[in-house]
N, CA, C and O atoms as a CHARMM CRD file, in Angstrom:
* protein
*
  336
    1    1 UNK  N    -19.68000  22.24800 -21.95600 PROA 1      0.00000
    2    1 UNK  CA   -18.27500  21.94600 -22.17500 PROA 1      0.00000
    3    1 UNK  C    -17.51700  21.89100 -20.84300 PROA 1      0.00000
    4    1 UNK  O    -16.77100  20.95400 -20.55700 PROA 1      0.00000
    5    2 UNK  N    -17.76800  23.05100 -19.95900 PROA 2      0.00000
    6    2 UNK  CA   -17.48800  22.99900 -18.49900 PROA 2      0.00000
    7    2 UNK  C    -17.63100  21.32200 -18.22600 PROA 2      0.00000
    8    2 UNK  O    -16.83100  20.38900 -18.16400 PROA 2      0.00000
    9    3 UNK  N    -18.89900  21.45100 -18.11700 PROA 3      0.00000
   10    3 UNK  CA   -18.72400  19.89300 -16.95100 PROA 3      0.00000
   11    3 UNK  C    -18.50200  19.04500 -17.70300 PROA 3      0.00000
   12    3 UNK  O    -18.61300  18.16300 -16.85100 PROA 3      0.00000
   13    4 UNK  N    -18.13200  18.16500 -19.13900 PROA 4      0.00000
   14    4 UNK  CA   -17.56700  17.53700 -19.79600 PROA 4      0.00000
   15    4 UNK  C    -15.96300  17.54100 -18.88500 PROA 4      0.00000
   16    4 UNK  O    -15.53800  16.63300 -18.17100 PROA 4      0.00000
   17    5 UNK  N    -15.08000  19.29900 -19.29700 PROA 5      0.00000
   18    5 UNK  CA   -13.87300  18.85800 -19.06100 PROA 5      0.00000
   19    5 UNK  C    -14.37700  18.47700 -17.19800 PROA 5      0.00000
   20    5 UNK  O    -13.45400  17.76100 -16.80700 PROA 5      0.00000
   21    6 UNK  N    -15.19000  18.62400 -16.24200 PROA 6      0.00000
   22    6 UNK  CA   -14.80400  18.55300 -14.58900 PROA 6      0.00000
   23    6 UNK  C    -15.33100  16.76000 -15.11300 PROA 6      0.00000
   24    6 UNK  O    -14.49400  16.00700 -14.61700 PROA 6      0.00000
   25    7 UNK  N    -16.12400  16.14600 -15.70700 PROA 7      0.00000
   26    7 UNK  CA   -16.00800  14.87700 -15.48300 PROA 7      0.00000
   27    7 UNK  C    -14.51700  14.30300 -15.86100 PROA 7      0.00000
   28    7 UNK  O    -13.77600  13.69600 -15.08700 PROA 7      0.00000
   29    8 UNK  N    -14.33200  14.53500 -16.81300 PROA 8      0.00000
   30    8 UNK  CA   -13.04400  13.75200 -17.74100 PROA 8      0.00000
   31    8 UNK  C    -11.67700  14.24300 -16.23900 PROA 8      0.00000
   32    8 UNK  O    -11.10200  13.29900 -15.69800 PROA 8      0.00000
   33    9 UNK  N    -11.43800  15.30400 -15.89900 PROA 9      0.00000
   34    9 UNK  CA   -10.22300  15.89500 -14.87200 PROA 9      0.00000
   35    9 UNK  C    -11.01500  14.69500 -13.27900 PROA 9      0.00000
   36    9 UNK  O    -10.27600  14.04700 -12.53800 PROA 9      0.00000
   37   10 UNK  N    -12.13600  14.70900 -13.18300 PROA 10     0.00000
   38   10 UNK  CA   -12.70400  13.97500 -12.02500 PROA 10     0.00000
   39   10 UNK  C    -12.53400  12.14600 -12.38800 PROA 10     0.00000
   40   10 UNK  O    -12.65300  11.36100 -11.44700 PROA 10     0.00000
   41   11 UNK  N    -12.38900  11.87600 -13.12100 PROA 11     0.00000
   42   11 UNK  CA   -12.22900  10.51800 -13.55100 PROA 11     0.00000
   43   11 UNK  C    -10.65000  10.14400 -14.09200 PROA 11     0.00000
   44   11 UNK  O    -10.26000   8.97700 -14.13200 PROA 11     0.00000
   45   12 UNK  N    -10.03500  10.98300 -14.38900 PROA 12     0.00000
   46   12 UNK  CA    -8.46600  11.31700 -14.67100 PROA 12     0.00000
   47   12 UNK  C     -8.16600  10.85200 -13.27900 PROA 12     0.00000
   48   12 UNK  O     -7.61000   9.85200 -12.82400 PROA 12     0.00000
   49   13 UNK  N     -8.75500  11.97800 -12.72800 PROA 13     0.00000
   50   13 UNK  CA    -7.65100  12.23900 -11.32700 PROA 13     0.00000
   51   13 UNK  C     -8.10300  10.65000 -10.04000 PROA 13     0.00000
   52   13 UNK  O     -7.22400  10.17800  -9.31900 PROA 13     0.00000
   53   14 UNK  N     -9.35900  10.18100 -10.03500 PROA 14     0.00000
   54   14 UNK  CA    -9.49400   9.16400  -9.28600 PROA 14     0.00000
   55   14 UNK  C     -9.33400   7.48900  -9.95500 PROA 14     0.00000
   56   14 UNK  O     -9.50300   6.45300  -9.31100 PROA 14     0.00000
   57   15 UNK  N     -9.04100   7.57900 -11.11300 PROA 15     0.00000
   58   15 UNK  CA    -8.26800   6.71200 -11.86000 PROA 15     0.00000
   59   15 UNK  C     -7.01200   6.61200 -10.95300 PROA 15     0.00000
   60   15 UNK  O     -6.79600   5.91500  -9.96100 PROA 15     0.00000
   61   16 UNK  N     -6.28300   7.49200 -11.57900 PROA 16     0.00000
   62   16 UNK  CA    -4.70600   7.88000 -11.34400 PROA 16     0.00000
   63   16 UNK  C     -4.38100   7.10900  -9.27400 PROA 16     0.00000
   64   16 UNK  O     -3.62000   6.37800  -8.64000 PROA 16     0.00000
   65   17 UNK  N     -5.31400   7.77500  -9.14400 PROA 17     0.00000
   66   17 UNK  CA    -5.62700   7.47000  -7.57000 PROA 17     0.00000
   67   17 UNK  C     -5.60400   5.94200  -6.93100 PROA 17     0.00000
   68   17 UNK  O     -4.84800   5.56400  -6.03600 PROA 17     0.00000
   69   18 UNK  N     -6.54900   5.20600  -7.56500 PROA 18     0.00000
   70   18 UNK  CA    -6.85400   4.23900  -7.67500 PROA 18     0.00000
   71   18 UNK  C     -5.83400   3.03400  -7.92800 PROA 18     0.00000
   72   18 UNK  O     -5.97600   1.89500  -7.48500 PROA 18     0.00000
   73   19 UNK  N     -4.72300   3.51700  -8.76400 PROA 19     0.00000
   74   19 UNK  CA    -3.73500   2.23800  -9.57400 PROA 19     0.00000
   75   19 UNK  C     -2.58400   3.28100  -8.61300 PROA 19     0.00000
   76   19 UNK  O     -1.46700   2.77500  -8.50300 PROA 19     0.00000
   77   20 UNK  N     -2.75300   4.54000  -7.99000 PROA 20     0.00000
   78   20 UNK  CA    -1.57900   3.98000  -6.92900 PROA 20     0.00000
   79   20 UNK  C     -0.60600   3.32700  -5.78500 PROA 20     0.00000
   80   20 UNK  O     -0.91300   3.49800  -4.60500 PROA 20     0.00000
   81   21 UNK  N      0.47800   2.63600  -6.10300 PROA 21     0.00000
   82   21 UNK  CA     0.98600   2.06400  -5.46900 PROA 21     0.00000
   83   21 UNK  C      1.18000   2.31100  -3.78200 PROA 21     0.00000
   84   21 UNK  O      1.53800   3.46800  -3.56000 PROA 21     0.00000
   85   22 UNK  N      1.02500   1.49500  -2.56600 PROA 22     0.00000
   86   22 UNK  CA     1.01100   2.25000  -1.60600 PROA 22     0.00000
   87   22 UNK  C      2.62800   1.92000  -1.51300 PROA 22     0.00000
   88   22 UNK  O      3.12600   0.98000  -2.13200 PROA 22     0.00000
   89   23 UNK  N      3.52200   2.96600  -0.51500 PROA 23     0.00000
   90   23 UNK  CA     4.89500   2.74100  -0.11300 PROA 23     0.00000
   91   23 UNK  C      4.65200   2.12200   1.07500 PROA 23     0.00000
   92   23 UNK  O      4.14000   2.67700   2.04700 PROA 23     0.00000
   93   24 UNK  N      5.10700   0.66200   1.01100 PROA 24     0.00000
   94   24 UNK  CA     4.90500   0.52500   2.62400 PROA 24     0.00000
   95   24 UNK  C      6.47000   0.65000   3.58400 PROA 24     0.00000
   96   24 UNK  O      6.72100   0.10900   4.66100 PROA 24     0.00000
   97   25 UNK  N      7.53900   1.74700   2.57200 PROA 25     0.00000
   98   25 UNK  CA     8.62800   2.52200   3.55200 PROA 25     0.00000
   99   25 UNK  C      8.12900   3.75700   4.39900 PROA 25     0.00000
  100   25 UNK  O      8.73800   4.19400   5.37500 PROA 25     0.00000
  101   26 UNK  N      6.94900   4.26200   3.90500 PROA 26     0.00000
  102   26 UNK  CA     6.32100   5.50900   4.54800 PROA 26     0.00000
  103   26 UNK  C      4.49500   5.95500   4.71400 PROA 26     0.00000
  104   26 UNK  O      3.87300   7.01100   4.83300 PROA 26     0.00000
  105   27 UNK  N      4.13200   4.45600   4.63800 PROA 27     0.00000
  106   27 UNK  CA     2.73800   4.49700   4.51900 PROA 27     0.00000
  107   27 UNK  C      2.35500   4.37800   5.86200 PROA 27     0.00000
  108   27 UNK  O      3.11300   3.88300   6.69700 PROA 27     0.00000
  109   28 UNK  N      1.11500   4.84100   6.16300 PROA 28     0.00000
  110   28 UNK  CA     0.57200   5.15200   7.91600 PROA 28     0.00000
  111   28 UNK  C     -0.48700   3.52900   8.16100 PROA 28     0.00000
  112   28 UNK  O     -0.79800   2.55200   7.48000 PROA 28     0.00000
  113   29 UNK  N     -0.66100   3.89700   9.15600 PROA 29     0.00000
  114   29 UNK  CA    -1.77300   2.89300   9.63000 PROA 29     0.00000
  115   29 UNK  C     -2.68000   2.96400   8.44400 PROA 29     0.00000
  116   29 UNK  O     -2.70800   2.11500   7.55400 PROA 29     0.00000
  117   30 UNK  N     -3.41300   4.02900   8.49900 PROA 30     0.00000
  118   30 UNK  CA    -4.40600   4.09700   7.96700 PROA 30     0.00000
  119   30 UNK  C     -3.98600   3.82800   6.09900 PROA 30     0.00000
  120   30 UNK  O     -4.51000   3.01600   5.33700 PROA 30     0.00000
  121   31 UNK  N     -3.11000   4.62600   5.86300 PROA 31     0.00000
  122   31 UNK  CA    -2.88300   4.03800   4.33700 PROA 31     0.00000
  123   31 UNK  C     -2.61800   2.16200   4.24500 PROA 31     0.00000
  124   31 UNK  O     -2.94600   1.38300   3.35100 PROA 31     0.00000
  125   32 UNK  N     -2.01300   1.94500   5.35500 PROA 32     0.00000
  126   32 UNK  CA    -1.83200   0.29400   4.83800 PROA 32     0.00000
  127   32 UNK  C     -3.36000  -0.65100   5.01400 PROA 32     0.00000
  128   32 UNK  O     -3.43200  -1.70900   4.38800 PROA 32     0.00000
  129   33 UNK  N     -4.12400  -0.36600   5.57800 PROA 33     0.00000
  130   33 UNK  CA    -5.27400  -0.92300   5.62300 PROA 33     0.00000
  131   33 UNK  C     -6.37700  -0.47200   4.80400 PROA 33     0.00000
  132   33 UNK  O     -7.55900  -0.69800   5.06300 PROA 33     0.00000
  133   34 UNK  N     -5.81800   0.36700   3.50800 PROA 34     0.00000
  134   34 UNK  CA    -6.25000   0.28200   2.09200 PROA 34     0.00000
  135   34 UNK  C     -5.89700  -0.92600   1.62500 PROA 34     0.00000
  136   34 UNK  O     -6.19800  -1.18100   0.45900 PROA 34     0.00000
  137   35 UNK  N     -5.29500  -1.77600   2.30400 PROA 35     0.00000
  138   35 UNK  CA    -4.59000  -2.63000   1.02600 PROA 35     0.00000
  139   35 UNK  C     -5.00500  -3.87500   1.44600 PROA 35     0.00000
  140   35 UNK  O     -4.90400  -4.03100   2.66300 PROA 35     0.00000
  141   36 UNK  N     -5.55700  -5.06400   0.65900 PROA 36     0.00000
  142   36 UNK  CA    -6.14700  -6.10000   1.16900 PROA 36     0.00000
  143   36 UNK  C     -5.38100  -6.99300   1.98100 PROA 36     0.00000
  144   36 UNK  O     -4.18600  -7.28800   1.94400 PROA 36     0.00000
  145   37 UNK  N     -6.62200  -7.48400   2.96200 PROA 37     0.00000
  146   37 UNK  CA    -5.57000  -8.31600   3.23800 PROA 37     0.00000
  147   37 UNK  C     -5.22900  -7.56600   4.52300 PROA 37     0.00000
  148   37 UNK  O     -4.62500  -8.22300   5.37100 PROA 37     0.00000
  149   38 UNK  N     -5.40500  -6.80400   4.69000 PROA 38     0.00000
  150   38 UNK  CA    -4.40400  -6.04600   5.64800 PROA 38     0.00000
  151   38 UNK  C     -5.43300  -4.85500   6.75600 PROA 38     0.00000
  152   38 UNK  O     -6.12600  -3.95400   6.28400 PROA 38     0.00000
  153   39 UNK  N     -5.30600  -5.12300   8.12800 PROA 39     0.00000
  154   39 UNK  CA    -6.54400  -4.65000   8.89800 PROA 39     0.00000
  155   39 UNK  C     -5.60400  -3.97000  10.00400 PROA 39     0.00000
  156   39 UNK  O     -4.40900  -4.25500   9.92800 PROA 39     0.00000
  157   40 UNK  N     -6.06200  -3.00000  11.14400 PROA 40     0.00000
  158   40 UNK  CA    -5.03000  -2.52400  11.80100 PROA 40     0.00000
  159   40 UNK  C     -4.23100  -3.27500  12.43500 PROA 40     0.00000
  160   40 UNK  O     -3.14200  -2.72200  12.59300 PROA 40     0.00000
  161   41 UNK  N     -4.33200  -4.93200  13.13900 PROA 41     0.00000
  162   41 UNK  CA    -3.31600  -4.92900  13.69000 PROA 41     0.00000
  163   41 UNK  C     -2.41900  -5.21200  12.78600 PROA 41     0.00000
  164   41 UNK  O     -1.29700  -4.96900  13.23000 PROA 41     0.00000
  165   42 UNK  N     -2.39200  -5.88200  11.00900 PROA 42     0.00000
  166   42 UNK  CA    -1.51100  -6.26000  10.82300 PROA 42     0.00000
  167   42 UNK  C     -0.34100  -5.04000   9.89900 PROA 42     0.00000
  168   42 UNK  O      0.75700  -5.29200   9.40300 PROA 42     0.00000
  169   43 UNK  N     -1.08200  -3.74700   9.93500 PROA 43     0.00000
  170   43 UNK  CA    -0.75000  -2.48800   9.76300 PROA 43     0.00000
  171   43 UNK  C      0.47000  -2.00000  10.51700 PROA 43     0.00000
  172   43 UNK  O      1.56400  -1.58400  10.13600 PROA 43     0.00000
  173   44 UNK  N     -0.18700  -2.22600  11.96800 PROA 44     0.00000
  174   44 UNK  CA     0.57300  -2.09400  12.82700 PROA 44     0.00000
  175   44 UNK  C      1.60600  -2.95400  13.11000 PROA 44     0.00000
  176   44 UNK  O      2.38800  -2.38900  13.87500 PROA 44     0.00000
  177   45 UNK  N      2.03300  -4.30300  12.77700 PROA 45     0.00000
  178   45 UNK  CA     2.97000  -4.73100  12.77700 PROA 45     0.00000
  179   45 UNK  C      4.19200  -4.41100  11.39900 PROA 45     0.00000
  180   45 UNK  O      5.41300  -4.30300  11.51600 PROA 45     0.00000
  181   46 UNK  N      3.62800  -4.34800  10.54600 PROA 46     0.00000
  182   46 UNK  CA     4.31200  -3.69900   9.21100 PROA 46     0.00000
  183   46 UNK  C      5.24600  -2.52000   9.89600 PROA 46     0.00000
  184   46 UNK  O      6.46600  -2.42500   9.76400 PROA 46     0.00000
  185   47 UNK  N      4.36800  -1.62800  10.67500 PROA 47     0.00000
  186   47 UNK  CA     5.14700   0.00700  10.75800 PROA 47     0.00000
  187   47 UNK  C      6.39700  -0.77900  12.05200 PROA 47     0.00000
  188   47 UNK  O      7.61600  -0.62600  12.12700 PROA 47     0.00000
  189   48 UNK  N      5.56000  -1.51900  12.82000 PROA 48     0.00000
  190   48 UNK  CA     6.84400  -1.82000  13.56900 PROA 48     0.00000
  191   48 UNK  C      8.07700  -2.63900  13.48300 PROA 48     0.00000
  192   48 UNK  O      9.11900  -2.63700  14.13800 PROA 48     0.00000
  193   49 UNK  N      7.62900  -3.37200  12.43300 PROA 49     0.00000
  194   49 UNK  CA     8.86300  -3.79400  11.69200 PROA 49     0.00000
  195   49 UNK  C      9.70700  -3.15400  10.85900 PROA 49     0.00000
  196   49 UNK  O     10.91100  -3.39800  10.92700 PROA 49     0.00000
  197   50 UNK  N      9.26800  -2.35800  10.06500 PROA 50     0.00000
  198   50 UNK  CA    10.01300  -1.48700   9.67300 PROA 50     0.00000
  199   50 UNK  C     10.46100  -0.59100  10.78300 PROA 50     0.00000
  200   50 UNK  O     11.69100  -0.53900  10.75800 PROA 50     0.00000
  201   51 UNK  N      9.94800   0.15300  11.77100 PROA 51     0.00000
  202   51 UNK  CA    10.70800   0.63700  12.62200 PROA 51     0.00000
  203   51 UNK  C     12.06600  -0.15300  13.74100 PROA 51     0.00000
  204   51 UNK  O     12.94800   0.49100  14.30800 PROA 51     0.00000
  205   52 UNK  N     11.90100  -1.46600  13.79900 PROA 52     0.00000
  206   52 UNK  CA    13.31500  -2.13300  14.56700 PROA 52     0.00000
  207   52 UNK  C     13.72500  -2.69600  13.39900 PROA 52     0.00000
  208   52 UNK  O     14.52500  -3.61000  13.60100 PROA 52     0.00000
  209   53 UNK  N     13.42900  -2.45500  12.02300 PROA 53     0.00000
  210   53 UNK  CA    14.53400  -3.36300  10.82600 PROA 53     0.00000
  211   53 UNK  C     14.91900  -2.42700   9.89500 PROA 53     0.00000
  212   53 UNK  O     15.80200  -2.71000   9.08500 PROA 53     0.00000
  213   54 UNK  N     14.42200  -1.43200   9.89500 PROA 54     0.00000
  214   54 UNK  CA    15.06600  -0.11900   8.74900 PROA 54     0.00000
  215   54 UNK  C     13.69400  -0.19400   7.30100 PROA 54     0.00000
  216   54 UNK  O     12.56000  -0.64100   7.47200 PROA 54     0.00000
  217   55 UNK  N     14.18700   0.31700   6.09600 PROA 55     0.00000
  218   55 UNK  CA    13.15400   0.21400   5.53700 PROA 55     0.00000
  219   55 UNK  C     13.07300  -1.10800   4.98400 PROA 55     0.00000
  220   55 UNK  O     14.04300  -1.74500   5.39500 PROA 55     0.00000
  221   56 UNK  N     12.31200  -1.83400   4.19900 PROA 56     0.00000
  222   56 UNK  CA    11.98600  -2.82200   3.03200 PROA 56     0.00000
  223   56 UNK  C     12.96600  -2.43800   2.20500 PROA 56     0.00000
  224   56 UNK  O     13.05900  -1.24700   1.90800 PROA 56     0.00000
  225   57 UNK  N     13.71800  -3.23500   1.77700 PROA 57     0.00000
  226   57 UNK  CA    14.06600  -3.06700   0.45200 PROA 57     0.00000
  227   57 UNK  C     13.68000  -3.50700  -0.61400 PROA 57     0.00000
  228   57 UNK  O     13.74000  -2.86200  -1.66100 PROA 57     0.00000
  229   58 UNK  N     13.21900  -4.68800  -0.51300 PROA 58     0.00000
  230   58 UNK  CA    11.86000  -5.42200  -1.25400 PROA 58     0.00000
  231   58 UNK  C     10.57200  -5.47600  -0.84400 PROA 58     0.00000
  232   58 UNK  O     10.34300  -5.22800   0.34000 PROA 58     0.00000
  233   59 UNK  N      9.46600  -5.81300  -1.75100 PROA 59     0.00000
  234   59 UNK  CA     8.15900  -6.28100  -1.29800 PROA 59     0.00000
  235   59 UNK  C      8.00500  -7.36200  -0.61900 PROA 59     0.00000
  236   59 UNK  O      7.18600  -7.57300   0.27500 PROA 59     0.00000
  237   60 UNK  N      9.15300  -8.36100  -1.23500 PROA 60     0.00000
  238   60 UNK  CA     9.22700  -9.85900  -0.52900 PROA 60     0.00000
  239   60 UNK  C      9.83100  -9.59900   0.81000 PROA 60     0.00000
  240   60 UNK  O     10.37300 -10.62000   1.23200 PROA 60     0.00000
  241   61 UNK  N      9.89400  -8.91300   1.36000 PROA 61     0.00000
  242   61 UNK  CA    10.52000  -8.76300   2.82000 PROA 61     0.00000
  243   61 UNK  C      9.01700  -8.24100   3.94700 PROA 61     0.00000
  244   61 UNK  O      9.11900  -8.18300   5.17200 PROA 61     0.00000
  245   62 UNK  N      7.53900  -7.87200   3.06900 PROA 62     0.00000
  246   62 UNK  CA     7.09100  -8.28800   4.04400 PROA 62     0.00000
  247   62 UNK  C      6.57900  -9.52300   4.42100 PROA 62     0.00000
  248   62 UNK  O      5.62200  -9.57900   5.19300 PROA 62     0.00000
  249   63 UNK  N      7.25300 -10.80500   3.83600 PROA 63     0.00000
  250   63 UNK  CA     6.97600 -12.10500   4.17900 PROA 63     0.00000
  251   63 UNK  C      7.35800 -12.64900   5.81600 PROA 63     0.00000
  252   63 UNK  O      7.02700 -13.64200   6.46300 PROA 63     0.00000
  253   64 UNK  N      8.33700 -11.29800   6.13700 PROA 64     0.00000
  254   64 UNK  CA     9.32000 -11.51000   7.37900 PROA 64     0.00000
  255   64 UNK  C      8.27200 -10.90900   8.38800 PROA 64     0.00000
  256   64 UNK  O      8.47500 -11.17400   9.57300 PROA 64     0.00000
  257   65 UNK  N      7.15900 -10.12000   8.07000 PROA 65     0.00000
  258   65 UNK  CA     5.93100  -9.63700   8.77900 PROA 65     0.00000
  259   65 UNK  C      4.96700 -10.69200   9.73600 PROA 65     0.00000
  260   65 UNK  O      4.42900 -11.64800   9.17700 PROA 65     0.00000
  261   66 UNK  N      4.80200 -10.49100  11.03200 PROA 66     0.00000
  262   66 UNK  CA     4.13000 -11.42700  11.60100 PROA 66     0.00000
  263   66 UNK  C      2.87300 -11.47700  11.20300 PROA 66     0.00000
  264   66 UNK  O      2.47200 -10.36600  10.85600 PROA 66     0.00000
  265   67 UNK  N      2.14900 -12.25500  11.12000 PROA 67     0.00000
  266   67 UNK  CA     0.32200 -12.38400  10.03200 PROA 67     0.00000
  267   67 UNK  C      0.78000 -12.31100   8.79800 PROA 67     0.00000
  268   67 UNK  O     -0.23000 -12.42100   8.10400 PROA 67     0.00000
  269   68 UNK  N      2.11200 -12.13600   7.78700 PROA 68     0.00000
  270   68 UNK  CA     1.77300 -11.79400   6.72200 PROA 68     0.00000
  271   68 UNK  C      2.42000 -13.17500   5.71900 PROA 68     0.00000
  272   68 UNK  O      3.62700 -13.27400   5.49500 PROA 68     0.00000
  273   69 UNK  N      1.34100 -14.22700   5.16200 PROA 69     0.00000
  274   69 UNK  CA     1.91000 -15.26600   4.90100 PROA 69     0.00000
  275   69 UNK  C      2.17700 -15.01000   3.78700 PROA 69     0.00000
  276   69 UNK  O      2.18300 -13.85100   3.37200 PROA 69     0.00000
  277   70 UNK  N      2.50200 -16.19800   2.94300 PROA 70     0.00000
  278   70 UNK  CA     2.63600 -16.29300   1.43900 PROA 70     0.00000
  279   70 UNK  C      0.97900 -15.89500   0.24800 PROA 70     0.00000
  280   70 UNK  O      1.01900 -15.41100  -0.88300 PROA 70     0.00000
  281   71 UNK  N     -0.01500 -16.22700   0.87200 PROA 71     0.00000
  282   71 UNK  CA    -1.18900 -15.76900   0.29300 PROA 71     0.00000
  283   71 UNK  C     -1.12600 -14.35000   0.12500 PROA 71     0.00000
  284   71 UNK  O     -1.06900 -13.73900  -0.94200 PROA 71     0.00000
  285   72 UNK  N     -1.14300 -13.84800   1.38300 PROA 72     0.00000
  286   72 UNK  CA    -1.35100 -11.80600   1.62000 PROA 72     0.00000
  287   72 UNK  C     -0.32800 -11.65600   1.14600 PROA 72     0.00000
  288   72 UNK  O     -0.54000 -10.97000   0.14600 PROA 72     0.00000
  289   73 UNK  N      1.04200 -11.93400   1.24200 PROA 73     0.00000
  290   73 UNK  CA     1.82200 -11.83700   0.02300 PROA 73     0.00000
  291   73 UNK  C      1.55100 -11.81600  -1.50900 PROA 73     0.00000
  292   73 UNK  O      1.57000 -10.69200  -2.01100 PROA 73     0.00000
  293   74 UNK  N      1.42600 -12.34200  -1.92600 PROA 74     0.00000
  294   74 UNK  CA     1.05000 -12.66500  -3.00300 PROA 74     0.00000
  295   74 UNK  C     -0.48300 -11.67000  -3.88300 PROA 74     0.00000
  296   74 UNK  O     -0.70900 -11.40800  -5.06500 PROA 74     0.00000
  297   75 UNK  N     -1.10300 -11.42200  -2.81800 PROA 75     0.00000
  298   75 UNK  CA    -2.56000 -10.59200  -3.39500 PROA 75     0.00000
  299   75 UNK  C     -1.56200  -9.01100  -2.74600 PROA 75     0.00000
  300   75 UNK  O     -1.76800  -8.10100  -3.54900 PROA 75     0.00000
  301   76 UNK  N     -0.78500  -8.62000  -1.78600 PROA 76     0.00000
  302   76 UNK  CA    -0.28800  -7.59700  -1.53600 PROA 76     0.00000
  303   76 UNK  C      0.88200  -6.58000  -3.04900 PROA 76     0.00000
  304   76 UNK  O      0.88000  -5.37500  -3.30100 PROA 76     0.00000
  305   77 UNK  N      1.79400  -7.83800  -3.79300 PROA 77     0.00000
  306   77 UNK  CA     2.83700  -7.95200  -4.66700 PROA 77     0.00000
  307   77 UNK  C      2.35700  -6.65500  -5.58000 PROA 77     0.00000
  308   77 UNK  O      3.22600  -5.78300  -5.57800 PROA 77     0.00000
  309   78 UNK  N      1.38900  -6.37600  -6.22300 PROA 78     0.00000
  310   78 UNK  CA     0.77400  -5.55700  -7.04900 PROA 78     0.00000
  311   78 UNK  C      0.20600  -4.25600  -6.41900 PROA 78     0.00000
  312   78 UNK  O      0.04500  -3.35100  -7.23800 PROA 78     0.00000
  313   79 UNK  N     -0.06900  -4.02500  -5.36900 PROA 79     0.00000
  314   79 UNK  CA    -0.38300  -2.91000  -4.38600 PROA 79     0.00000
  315   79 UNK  C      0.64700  -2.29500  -4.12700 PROA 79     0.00000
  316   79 UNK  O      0.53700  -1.12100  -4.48000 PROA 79     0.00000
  317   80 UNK  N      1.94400  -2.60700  -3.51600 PROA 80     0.00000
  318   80 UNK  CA     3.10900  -1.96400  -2.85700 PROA 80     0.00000
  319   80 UNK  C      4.27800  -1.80100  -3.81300 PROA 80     0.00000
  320   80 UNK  O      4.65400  -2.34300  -4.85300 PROA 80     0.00000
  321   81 UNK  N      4.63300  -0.96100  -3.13000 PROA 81     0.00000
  322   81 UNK  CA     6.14800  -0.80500  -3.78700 PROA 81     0.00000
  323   81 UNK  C      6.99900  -0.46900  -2.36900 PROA 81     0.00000
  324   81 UNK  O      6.43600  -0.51400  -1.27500 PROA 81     0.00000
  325   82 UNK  N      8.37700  -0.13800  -2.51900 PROA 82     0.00000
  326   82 UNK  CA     9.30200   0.16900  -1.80500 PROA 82     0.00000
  327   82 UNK  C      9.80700   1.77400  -2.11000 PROA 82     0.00000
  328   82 UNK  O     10.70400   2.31000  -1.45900 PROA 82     0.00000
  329   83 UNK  N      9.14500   2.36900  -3.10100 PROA 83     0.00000
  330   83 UNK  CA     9.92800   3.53100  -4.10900 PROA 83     0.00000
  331   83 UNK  C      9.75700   4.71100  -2.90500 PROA 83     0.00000
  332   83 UNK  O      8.98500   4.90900  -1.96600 PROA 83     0.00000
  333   84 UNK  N     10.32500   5.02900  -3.18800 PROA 84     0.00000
  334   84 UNK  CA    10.94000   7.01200  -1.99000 PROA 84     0.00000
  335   84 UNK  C     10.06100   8.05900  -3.11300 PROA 84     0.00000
  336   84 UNK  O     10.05200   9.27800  -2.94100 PROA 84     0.00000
């Protein structure tokens, strides 16, 4: 019964994991290059845009991202959010 409930809490919890959204108002290098599409340098331009433009207020604002076209847009839309 033990390891029944540690599978079901171990598959809960990396589910849950899995379908979360990254913030790209406070996400690091390394969290944004979870996200397709997206490798350190263009990580690194994300954080620095947000650092000389304030946060995102939309997702569609990282279209204003250098490397980040309408495609990586578009496969990014479902990954990110803006939420605090």
């Amino acid at each position: 019964m033990k390891k029944a409930l540690f599978a079901l809490f171990f598959l809960l919890f990396f589910a849950t994991a899995t379908f979360a959204k990254v913030n790209i108002n406070t996400a690091t290098v390394q969290e944004l290059t979870t996200l397709p599409g997206i490798g350190p340098a263009k990580a690194e331009a994300i954080i620095k845009h947000r650092e000389a433009n304030g946060p995102f207020k939309t997702v569609d604002e990282l279209g204003n991202v250098k490397g980040v076209g309408p495609k990586t847009l578009q496969d990014l839309r479902s990954e990110v959010s803006t939420d605090n």
